[in-house]
C-alpha positions as CSV (number, residue, x, y, z in Angstrom):
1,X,-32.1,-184.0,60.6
2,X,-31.8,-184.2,64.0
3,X,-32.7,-187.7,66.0
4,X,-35.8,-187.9,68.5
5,X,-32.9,-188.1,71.3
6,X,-30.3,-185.1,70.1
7,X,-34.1,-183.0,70.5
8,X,-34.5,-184.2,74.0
9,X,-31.2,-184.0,75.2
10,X,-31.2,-180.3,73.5
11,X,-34.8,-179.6,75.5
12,X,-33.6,-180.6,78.7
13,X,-30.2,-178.3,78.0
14,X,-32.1,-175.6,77.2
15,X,-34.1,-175.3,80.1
16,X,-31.2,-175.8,82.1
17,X,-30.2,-172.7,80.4
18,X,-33.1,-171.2,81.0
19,X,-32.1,-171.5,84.6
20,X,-28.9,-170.2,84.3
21,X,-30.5,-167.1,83.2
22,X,-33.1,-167.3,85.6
23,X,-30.6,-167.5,88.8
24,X,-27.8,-165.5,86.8
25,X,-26.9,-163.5,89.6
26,X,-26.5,-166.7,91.8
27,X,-23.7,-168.2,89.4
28,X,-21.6,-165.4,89.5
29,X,-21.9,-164.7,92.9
30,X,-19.7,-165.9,95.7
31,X,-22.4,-167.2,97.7
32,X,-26.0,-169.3,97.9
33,X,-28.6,-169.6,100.8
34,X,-31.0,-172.0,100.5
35,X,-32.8,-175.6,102.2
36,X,-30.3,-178.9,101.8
37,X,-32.9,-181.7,100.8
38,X,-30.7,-182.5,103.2
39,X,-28.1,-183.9,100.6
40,X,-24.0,-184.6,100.8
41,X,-22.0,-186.1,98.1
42,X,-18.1,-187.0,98.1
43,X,-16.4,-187.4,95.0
44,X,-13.7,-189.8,94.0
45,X,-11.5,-187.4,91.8
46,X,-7.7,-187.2,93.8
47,X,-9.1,-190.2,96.3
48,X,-7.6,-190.7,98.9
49,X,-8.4,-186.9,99.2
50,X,-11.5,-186.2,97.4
51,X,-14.3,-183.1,97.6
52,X,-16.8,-183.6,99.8
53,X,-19.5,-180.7,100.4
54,X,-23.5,-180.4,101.1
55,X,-25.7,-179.4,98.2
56,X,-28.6,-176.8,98.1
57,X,-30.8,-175.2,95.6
58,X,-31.3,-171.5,95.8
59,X,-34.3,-171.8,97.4
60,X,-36.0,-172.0,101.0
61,X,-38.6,-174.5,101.9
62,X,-39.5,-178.1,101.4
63,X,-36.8,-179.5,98.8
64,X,-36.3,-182.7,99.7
65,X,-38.3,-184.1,96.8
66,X,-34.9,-183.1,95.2
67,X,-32.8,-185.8,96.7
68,X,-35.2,-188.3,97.2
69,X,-35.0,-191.1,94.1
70,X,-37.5,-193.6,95.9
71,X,-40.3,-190.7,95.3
72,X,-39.6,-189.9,91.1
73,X,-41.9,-192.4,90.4
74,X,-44.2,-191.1,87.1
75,X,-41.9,-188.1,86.7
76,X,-40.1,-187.5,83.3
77,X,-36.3,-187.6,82.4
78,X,-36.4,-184.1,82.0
79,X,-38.4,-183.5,85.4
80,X,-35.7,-185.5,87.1
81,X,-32.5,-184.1,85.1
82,X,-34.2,-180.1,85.9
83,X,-34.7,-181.0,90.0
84,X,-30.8,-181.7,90.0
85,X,-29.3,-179.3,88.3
86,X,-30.5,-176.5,90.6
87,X,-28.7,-178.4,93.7
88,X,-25.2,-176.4,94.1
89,X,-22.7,-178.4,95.1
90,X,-19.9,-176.7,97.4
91,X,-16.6,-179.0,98.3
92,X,-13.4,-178.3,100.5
93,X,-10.9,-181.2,99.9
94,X,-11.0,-183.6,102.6
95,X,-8.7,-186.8,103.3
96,X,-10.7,-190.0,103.5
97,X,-9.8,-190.7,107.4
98,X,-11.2,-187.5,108.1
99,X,-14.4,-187.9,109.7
100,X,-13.8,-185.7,112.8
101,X,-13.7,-182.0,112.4
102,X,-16.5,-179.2,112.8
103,X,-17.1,-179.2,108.9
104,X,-17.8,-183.2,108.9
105,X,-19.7,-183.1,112.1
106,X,-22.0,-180.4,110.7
107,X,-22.2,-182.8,107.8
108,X,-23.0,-185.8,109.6
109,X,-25.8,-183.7,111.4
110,X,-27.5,-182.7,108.0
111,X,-27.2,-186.4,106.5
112,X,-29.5,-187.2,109.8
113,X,-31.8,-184.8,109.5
114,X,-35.4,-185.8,109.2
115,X,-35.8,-182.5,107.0
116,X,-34.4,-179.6,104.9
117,X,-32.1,-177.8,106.5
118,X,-31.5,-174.1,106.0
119,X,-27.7,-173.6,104.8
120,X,-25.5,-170.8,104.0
121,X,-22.4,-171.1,102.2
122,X,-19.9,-168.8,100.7
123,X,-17.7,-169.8,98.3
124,X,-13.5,-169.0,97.7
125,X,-14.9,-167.8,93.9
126,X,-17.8,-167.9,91.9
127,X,-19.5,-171.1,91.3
128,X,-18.5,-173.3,88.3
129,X,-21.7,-174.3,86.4
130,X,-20.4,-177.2,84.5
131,X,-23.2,-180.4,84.6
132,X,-21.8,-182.8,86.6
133,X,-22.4,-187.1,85.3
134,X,-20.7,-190.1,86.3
135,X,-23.7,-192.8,85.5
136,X,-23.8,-194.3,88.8
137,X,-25.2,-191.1,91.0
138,X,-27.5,-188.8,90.2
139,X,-26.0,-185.5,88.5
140,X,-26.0,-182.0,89.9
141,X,-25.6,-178.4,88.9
142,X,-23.0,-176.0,89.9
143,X,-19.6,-176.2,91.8
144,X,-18.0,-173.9,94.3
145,X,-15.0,-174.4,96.7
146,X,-16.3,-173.7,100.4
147,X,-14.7,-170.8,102.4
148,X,-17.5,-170.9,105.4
149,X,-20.5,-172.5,106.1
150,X,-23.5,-172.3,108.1
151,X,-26.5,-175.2,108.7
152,X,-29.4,-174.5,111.0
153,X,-32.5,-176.5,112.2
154,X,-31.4,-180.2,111.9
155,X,-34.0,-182.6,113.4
156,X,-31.9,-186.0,113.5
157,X,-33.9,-189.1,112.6
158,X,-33.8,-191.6,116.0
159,X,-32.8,-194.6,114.1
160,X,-30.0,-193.1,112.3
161,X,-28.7,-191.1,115.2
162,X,-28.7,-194.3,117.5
163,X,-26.3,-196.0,114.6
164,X,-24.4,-193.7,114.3
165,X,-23.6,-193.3,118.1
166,X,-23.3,-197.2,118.2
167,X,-19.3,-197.7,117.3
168,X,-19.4,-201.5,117.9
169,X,-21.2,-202.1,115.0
170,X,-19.4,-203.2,111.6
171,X,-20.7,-200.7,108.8
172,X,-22.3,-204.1,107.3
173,X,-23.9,-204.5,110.4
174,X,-25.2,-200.8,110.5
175,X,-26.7,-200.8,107.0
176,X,-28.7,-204.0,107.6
177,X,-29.7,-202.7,111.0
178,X,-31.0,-198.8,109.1
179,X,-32.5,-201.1,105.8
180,X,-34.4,-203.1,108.4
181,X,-36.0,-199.9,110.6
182,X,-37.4,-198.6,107.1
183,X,-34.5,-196.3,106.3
184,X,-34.5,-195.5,102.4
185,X,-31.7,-196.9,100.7
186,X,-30.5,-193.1,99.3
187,X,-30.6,-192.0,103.3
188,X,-28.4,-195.0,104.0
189,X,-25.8,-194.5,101.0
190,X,-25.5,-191.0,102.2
191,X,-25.0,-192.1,105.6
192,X,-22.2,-194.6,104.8
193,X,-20.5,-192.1,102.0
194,X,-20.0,-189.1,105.2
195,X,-18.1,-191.6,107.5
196,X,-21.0,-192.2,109.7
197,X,-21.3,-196.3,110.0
198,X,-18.8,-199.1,110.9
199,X,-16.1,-199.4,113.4
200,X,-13.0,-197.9,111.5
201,X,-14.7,-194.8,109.9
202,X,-13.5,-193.0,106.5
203,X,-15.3,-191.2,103.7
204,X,-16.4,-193.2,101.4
205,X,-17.1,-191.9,97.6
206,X,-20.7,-191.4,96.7
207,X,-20.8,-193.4,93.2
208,X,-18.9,-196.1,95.6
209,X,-21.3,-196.0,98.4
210,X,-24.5,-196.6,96.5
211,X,-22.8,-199.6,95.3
212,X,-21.1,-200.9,98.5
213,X,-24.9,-200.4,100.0
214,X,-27.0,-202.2,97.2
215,X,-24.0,-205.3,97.7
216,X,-24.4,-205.1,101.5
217,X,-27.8,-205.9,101.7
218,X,-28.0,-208.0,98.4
219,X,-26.1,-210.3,99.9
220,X,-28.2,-210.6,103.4
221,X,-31.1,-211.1,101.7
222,X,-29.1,-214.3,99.0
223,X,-28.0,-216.1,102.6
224,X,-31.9,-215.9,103.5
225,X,-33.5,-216.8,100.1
226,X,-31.3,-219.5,100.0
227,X,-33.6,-221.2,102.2
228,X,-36.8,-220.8,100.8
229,X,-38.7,-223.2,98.6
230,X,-38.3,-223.0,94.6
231,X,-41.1,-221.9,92.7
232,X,-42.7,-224.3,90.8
233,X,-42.9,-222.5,86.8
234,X,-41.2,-219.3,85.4
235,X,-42.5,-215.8,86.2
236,X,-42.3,-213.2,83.5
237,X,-41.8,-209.0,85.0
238,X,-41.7,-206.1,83.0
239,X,-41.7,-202.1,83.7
240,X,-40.7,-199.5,81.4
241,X,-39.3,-195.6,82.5
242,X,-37.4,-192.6,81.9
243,X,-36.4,-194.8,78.6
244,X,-35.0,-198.3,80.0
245,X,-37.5,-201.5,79.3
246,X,-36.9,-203.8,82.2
247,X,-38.0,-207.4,82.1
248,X,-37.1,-209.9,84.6
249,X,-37.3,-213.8,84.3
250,X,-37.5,-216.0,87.4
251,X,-37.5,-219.7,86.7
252,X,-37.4,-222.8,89.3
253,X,-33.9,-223.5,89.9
254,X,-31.7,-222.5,93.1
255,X,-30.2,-219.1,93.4
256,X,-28.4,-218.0,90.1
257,X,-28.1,-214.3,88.3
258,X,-27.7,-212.9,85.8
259,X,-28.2,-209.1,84.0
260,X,-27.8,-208.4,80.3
261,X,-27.8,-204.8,79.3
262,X,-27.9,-203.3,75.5
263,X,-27.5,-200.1,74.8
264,X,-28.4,-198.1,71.4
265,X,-25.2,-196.1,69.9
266,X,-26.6,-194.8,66.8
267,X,-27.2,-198.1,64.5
268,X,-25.0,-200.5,66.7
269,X,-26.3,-202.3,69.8
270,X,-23.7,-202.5,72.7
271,X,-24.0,-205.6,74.7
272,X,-22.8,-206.1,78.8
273,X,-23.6,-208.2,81.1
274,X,-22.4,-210.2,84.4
275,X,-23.8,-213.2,86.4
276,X,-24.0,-215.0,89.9
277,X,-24.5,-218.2,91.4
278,X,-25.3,-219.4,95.4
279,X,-21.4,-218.4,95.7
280,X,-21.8,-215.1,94.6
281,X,-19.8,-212.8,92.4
282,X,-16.2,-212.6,92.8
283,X,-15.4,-209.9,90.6
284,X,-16.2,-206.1,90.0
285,X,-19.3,-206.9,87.5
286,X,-18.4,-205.6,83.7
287,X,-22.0,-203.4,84.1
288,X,-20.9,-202.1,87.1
289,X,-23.4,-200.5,89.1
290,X,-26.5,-201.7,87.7
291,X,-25.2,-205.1,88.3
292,X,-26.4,-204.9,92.1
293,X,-29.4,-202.2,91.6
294,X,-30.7,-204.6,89.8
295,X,-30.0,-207.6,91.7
296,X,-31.5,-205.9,95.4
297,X,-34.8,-204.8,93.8
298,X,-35.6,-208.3,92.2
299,X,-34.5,-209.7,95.9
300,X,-36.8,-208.0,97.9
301,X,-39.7,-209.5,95.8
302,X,-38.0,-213.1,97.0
303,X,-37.7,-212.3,100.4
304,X,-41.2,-210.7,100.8
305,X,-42.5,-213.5,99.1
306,X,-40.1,-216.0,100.8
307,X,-39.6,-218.1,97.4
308,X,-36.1,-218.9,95.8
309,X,-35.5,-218.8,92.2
310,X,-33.1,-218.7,88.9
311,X,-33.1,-214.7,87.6
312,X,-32.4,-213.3,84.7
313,X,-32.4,-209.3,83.9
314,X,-32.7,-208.0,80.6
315,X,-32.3,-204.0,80.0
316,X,-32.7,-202.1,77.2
317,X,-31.3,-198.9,77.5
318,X,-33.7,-197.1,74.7
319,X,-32.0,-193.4,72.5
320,X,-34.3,-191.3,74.8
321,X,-32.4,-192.2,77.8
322,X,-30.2,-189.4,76.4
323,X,-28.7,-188.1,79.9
324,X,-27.7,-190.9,82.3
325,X,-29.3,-190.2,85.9
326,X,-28.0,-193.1,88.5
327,X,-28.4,-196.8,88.9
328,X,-31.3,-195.7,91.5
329,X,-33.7,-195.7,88.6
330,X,-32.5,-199.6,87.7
331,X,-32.8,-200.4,91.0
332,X,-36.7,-198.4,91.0
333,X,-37.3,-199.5,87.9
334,X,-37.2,-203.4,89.1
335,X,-38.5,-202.9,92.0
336,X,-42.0,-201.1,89.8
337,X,-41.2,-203.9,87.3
338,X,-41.7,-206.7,90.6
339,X,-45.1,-205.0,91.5
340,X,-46.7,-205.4,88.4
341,X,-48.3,-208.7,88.0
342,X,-46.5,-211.6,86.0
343,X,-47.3,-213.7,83.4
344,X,-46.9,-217.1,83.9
345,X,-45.5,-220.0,81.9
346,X,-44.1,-223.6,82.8
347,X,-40.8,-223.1,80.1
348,X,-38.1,-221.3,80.5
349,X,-38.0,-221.1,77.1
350,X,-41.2,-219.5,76.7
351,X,-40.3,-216.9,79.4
352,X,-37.4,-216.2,78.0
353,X,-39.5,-215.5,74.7
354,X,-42.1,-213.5,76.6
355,X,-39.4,-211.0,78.1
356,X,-37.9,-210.7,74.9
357,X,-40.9,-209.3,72.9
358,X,-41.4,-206.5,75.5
359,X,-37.4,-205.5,74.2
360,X,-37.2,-204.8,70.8
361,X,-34.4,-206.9,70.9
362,X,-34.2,-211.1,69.7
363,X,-34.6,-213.9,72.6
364,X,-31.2,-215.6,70.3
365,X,-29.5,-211.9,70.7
366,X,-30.1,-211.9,74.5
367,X,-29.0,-215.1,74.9
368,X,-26.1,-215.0,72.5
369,X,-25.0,-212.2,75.1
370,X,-25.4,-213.8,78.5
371,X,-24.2,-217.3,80.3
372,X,-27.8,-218.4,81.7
373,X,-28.2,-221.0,79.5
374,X,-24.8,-222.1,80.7
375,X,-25.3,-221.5,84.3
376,X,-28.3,-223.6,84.1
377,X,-26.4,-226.9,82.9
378,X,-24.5,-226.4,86.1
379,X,-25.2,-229.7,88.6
380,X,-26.3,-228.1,92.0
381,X,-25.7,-230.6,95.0
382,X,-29.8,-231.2,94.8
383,X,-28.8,-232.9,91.5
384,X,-26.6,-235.7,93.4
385,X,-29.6,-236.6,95.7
């Protein structure tokens, strides 16, 4: 009998078939017209020459809800998987170093863009419809190898267009300086994955932009919390969505991290995690990506509330999360989890309790997995004084 999880996974397949059906004659044509949410995405296969093209559904009209993660708040697995498997995604092989050139230009001009922008592309054969996932972006639909191109109506946002024309900045510098004018963090990672920020420009993959971006400013805002006051008793967060539980510990203690993932593979629970003090991480983390989702959305609560404290990140990846969709829900999903309001308690071990029993997983089998306790016997330099 098939599990709760196959059936979903099986639903949201269907319907994607259900849309191959629907736009049959679009998957074996040679061509697509349609509005760019506006969206880009560079891929990593062949690096240091990788695919880089817009993507479009075959639609007209207002479709950036389609590339726009900060707004799929409330909407379903399926919704989400459905809204990106109708963006086509053409490519034309690029070298990284690339970033001048009519066909990068036009792409810079649509990752600007305020708007959808009307696009036209034909392709060198019909599109592939194999469904594109990596885990760390979110996936998309069909493939076809450009042979033209043609954008129209681009309305370039100010604050973007004025980085991007500013080459004295370091790209660190120009991610902080978009972050801080409001910019949404997918608009950014775009922005730094098309060659448009830093001094000594070059394609960057998109699975390796989102990351480089959540680091970039994750690490501005530690130098600043650093700062701040400790809080005075442990804080208990927790949000569930799309099927991930999130539950987040602060405790009073200076700047340490850490984020312990389970996943559910059939009867076996798969444990990863990674962690963080005042020095930061020196390592690629062994959860990768979520690592620093994670890590940005909890903080923003810190800065905003201009407090420093000891984190821990527990995430259990639940069977109904049956088709991965990008660490932007981790990092959405903490920030939700950071709005909610906390329970309080003066013991860590009691917080560490609380966050547990909104898991369905053991406070000794999330501990038995992670280094907090460890990291917590550490002498700081407060300790000597």
């Amino acid at each position: 009998m098939p599990s709760e999880s196959q059936n979903i996974r099986r639903a949201i397949l269907s319907n994607w078939h259900e849309t191959l059906s629907k736009y049959g004659n679009l998957f074996s044509s040679d061509s697509i017209s349609g509005s760019s949410p506006p969206s880009v995405f560079v891929g990593s296969h062949n690096y240091p020459k990788v695919f880089v093209g817009p993507m479009l559904p075959p639609i007209h009209g207002d479709t950036s809800l389609l590339d726009i993660p900060e707004k799929w708040k409330g909407k379903s697995l399926e919704e989400i998987v459905n809204f990106r498997l109708n963006l086509v995604r053409g490519i034309q092989k690029i070298s990284i170093d690339q970033t001048e050139g009519r066909y990068i230009e036009n792409l810079q001009e649509l990752t600007m863009s305020s708007k959808p922008t009307d696009t036209d592309m034909v392709f060198s054969k019909p599109t592939s419809s194999n469904i594109a996932l990596d885990g760390e972006s979110a996936p998309f639909g069909p493939v076809g190898e450009i042979a033209s191109a043609k954008f129209s109506g681009t309305t370039s946002i100010k604050s973007i267009e004025k980085t991007f024309y500013d080459r004295d900045l370091k790209a660190e510098e120009a991610v902080l300086s978009l972050y801080n004018s409001g910019i949404e963090i997918s608009k950014i990672q775009k922005c730094f994955s098309i060659g448009m920020l830093g001094k000594k420009r070059k394609l960057v993959p998109t699975k390796w932009s989102i990351t480089a971006t959540d680091d970039i400013i994750s690490k501005s805002l530690v130098s600043e919390i650093l700062d701040y006051s400790l809080i005075d008793s442990c804080r208990v967060f927790s949000y569930e969505h799309l099927g991930n539980i999130f539950t987040i510990v602060l405790f009073p203690h200076r700047w340490v991290y850490e984020m312990i993932e389970v996943w559910h593979s059939d009867d076996v629970l798969i444990f990863g995690s990674d962690f963080e003090d005042a020095r930061g991480i020196d390592h690629p983390p062994a959860i990768a990506g979520a690592y620093f989702a994670a890590k940005l959305g909890v903080l923003e609560y810190l800065h905003k509330m201009k407090i420093q404290a000891g984190v821990v990140v527990l995430r259990e990846i639940r069977p109904e999360y049956v088709i991965p969709v990008g660490v932007w829900q981790i990092r959405e999903g903490i920030r939700e989890a950071m709005n909610q309001n906390p329970e309080i308690t003066a013991i860590f071990d009691d917080a560490i309790l609380l966050a547990s029993n909104r898991t369905s997983i053991s406070k000794f089998e999330w501990l038995s997995h992670g280094n907090i306790l460890k990291l917590m016997r550490q002498k700081t330099l407060v300790d000597y004084f």
